[in-house]
C-alpha positions in Angstrom: -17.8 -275.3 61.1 -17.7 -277.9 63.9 -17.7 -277.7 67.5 -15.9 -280.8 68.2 -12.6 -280.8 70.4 -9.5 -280.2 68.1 -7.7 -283.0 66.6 -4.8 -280.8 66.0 -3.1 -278.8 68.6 0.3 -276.6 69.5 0.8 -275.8 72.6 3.6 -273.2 73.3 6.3 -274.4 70.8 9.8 -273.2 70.6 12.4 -274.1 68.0 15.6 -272.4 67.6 18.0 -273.2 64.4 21.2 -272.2 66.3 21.0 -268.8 67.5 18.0 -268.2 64.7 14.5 -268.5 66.9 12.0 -269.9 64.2 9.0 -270.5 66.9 8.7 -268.3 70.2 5.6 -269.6 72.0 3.6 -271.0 69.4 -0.1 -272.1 70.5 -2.6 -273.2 67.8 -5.8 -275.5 67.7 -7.6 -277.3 64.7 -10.8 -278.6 64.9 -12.7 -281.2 62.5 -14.3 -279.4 59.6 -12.2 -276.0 59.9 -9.5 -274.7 57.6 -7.2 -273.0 59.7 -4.7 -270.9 57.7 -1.2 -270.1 59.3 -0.3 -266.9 57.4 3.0 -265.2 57.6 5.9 -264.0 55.6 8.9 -266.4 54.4 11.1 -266.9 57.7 8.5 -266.8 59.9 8.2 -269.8 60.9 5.2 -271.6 59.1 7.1 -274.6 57.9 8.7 -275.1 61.2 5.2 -275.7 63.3 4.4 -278.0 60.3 6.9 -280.2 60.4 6.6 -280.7 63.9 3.2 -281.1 64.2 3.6 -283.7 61.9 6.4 -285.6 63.7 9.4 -285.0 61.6 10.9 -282.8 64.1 10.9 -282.3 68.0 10.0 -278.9 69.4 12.9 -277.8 72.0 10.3 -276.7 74.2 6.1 -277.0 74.1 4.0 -279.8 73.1 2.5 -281.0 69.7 -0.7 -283.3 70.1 -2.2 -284.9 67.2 -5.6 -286.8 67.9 -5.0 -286.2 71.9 -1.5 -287.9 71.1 2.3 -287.0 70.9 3.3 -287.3 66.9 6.7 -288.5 68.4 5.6 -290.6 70.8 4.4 -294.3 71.5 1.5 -293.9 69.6 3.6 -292.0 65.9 3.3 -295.2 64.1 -0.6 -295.4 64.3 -0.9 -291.5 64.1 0.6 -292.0 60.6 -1.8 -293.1 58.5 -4.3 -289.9 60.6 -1.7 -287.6 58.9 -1.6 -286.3 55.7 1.1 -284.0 54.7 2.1 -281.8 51.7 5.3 -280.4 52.0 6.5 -277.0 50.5 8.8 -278.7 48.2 8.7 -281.2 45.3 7.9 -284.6 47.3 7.0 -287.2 44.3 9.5 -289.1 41.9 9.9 -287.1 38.5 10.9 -290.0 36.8 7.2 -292.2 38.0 4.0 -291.6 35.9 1.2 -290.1 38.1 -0.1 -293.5 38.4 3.3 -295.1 39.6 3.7 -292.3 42.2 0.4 -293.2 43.6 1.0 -296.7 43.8 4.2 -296.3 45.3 3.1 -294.1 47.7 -0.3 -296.9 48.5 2.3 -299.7 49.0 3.9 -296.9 51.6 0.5 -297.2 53.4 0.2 -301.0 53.0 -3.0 -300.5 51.5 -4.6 -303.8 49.7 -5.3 -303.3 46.2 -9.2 -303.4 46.4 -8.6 -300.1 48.8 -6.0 -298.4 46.7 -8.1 -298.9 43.6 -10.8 -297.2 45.3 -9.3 -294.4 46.4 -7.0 -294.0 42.9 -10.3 -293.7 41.1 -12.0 -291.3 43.5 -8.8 -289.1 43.7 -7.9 -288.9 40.0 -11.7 -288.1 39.5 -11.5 -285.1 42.4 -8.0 -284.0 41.2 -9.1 -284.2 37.2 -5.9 -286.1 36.7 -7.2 -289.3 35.0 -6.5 -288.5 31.5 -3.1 -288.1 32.6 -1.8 -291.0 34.5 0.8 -291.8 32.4 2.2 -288.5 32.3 5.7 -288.7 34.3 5.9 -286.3 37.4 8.1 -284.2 36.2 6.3 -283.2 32.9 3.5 -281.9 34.9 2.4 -278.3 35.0 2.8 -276.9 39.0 -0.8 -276.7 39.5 -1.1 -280.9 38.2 2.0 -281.8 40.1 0.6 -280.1 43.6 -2.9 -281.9 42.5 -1.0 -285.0 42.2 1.1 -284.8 45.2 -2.0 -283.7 47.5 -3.7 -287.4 45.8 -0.8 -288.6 47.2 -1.0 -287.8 50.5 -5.0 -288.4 50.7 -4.3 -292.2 50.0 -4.6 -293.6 53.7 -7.7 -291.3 54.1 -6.5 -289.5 56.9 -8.0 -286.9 59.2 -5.7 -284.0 59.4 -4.6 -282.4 56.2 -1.1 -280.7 56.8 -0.5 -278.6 53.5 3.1 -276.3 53.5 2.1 -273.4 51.1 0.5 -276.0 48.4 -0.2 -272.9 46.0 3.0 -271.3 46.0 4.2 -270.9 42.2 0.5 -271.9 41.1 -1.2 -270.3 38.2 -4.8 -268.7 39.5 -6.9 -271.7 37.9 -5.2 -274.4 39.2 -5.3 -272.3 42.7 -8.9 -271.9 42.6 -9.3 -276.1 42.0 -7.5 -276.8 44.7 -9.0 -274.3 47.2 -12.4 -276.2 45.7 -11.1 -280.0 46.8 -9.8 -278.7 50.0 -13.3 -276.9 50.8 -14.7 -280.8 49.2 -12.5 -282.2 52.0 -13.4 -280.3 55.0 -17.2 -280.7 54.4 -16.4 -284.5 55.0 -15.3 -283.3 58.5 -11.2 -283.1 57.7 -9.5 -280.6 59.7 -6.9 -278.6 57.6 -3.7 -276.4 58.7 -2.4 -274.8 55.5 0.4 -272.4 55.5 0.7 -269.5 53.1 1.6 -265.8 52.4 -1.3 -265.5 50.0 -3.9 -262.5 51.6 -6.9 -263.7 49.4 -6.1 -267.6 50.9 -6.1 -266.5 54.3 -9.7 -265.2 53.7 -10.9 -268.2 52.3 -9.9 -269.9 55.8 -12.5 -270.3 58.8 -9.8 -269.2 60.9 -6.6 -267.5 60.7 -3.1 -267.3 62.3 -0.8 -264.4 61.4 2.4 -265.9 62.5 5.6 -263.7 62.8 8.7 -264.6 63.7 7.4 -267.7 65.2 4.9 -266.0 67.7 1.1 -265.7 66.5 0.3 -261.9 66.6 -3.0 -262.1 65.7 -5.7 -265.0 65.8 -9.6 -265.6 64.3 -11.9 -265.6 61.8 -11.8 -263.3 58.7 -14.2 -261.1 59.7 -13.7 -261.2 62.8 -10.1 -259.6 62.4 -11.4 -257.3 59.7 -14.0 -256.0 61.8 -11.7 -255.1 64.8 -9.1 -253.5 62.4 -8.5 -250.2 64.1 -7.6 -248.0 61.8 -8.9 -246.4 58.0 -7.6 -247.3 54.6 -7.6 -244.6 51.8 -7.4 -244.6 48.1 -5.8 -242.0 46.1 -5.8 -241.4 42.5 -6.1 -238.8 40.0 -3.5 -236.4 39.0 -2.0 -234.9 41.9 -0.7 -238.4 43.0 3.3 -237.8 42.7 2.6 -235.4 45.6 -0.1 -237.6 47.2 2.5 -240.6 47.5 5.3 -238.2 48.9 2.5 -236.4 51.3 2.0 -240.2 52.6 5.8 -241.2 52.7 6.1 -238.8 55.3 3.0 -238.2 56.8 2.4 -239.2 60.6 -1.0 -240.0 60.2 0.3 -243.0 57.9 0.8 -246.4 59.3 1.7 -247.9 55.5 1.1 -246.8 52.1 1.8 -249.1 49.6 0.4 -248.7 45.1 -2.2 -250.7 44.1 -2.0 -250.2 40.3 -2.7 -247.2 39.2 -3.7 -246.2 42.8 -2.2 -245.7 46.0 -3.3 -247.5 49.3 -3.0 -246.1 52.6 -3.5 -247.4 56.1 -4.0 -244.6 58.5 -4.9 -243.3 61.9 -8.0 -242.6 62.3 -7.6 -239.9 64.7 -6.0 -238.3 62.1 -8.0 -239.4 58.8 -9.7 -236.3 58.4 -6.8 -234.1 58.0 -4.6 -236.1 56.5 -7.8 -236.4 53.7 -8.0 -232.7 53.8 -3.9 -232.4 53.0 -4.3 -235.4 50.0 -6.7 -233.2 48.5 -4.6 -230.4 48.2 -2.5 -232.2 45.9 -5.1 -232.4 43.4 -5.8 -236.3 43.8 -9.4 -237.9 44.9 -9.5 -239.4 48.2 -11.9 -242.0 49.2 -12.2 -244.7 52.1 -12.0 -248.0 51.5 -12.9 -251.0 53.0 -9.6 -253.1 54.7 -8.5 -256.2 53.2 -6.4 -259.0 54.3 -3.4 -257.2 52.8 -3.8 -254.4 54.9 -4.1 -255.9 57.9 -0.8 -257.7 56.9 1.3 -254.8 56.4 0.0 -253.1 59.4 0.9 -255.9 62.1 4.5 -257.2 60.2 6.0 -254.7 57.7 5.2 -251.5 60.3 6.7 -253.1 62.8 5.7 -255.2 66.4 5.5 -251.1 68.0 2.7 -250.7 65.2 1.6 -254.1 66.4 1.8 -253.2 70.4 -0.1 -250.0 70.1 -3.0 -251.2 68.2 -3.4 -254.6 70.7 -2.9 -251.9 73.2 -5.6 -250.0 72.1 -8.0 -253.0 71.3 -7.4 -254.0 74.8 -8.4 -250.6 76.4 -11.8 -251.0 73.8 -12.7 -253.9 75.5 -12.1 -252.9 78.8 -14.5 -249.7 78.1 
C-alpha cells in the first residue's frame, strides 16, 4: 500500500437530517493505492460521508477535501472528472443498452471519441460485459448492472473511486469479480472508499472504518483490529446446546452470542472464559476457542452497545499505557 499523502480526506464532519444526527465528528483519510472500507450497519451514516465527499452535499460542520481541494468549492468543476462515484441505488437508464449507457455517460465527460473508444474496450474487457452490449440496462442480472454501472463511472479515468455498498443484493460470483477489478484498480495507484455492511468485505480492505451512528469507533487494518480484539470467542456444539444457548443468554461472562449454523458463537470475557467453559461443559456440549472474525468484532462494538464499546477502548488504553 502507498505512503503517499491522501487524496481523499474528512475532517470532523457533521450532518444532521432534522433532529436525526447522521455524522457526529467524522474524520477519515484515503491514500493512493489503499482500499479503505467504511463498515457499518444501515443508518449509520455511510452514505452520508459519501455523498459529501463527493460534493453532492455540504457537511453542516467539518471539511471534505478531495485532491487538497474543497468538492464544493472553486475548484468542483475540475475535481469532477478526479471523482468516480457508484451510488447505492440504480444510477443507469433501464431503457439504454449497456453500450448506450456508456456513451451517454462519455458525452457526460466530454470525452472525444478516440478516448471513449479506448476506454469502452478496456472496460467491457475488465467488466466481461462485451458479449452483452446490446442488452438493455434493465434486463441485466444485479451483479452485470453494478459491473456496468461501476464502467460507467471509470470513463473519465479518475483517481478516487467512491463506491456506496456496490455488492449489496449481489450473488457471491459476481461479488468476488468485482472485489477482483477493484483490487485491478488500486494496483494502478487508485484510492478507493467503499461502504458496506458485509464482514468478509471489510477484510478484504487495507484499512477499515467501523462507522456508527456517524462517529468512527474503531479504525485500521484487518489485522491490526483482530489482533487487539480483547476478548475470546467460543464455539459450542454437540448435544447439550439447548442449555448451552440459554447458559450464554444469561451468562455475565457473555458479551454476545449469536448461531452459526449448526453451532453457537460466543464472544466473551476473558477474565471469565475459563469458568464460563467449565459451566458450557456441563451441559453436555463441546467447547472450543476460536479465532475472532470480522463478525465478531462487529457485534461486540455496535449490537452490545457503545458501554461494551467504552470498556474495551478503556481497557485497550490502560494496555498501552502499561
Amino acid at each position: 500500500m502507498s505512503a503517499a499523502e491522501p487524496v481523499l480526506e474528512a475532517r470532523d464532519l457533521r450532518r444532521a437530517f432534522g433532529a436525526v444526527q447522521a455524522l457526529g465528528g467524522l474524520s477519515l483519510q484515503v491514500r493512493p493505492g489503499e482500499i479503505y472500507g467504511l463498515v457499518g450497519c444501515d443508518g449509520a451514516g455511510k452514505t452520508t460521508a459519501i455523498r459529501i465527499l463527493t460534493g453532492l452535499m455540504a457537511p453542516d460542520a467539518g471539511t471534505a477535501r478531495v485532491l487538497g481541494q474543497d468538492p464544493l468549492g472553486s475548484a468542483a468543476g475540475d475535481l469532477r472528472s478526479a471523482i468516480g462515484y457508484m451510488p447505492q441505488h440504480y444510477s443507469l437508464y433501464g431503457d439504454l443498452s449497456v453500450a448506450e449507457n456508456l456513451r451517454f455517460f462519455s458525452r457526460m465527460f466530454c470525452q472525444s471519441k478516440q478516448e471513449y473508444h479506448e476506454r469502452r474496450e478496456r472496460l467491457l474487457r475488465i467488466t466481461r460485459l462485451a458479449p452483452f452490449v446490446d442488452r438493455r440496462a434493465d434486463a441485466l442480472s444485479g451483479g452485470m448492472y453494478k459491473k456496468l454501472a461501476l464502467a460507467c463511472s471509470l470513463l473519465p479515468r479518475p483517481r478516487i473511486l467512491l463506491l456506496d455498498e456496490p455488492t449489496n443484493g449481489v450473488d457471491p460470483v459476481s461479488r468476488r469479480e468485482l472485489w477482483a477489478l477493484l483490487f485491478e484498480l488500486v494496483n494502478e495507484g487508485m484510492a478507493i472508499l467503499i461502504s458496506t455492511a458485509y464482514m468478509d468485505e471489510a477484510a478484504r480492505c487495507h484499512r477499515v472504518g467501523l462507522i456508527h451512528h456517524g462517529r468512527l469507533l474503531l479504525e485500521g487494518s484487518p489485522s491490526e483490529l483482530l489482533a487487539g480484539f480483547p476478548q475470546l470467542v467460543l464455539e459450542v456444539e454437540g448435544p447439550g446446546i439447548e442449555r448451552a444457548e440459554a447458559l450464554l443468554a444469561t451468562h455475565p461472562a457473555v458479551v454476545t452470542s449469536s448461531a452459526a449454523g449448526p453451532r453457537l458463537r460466543a464472544v466473551v470475557d476473558a477474565n471469565r472464559a475459563a469458568e464460563l467453559r467449565q459451566a458450557l461443559e456441563q451441559t453436555g456440549a463441546r467447547v472450543r476457542q476460536a479465532q475472532p472474525s470480522f463478525e465478531d468484532l462487529f457485534l461486540t462494538r455496535i449490537v452490545a452497545g457503545p458501554d461494551a464499546t467504552s470498556a474495551v477502548r478503556a481497557e485497550q488504553e490502560t494496555e498501552a499505557g502499561a
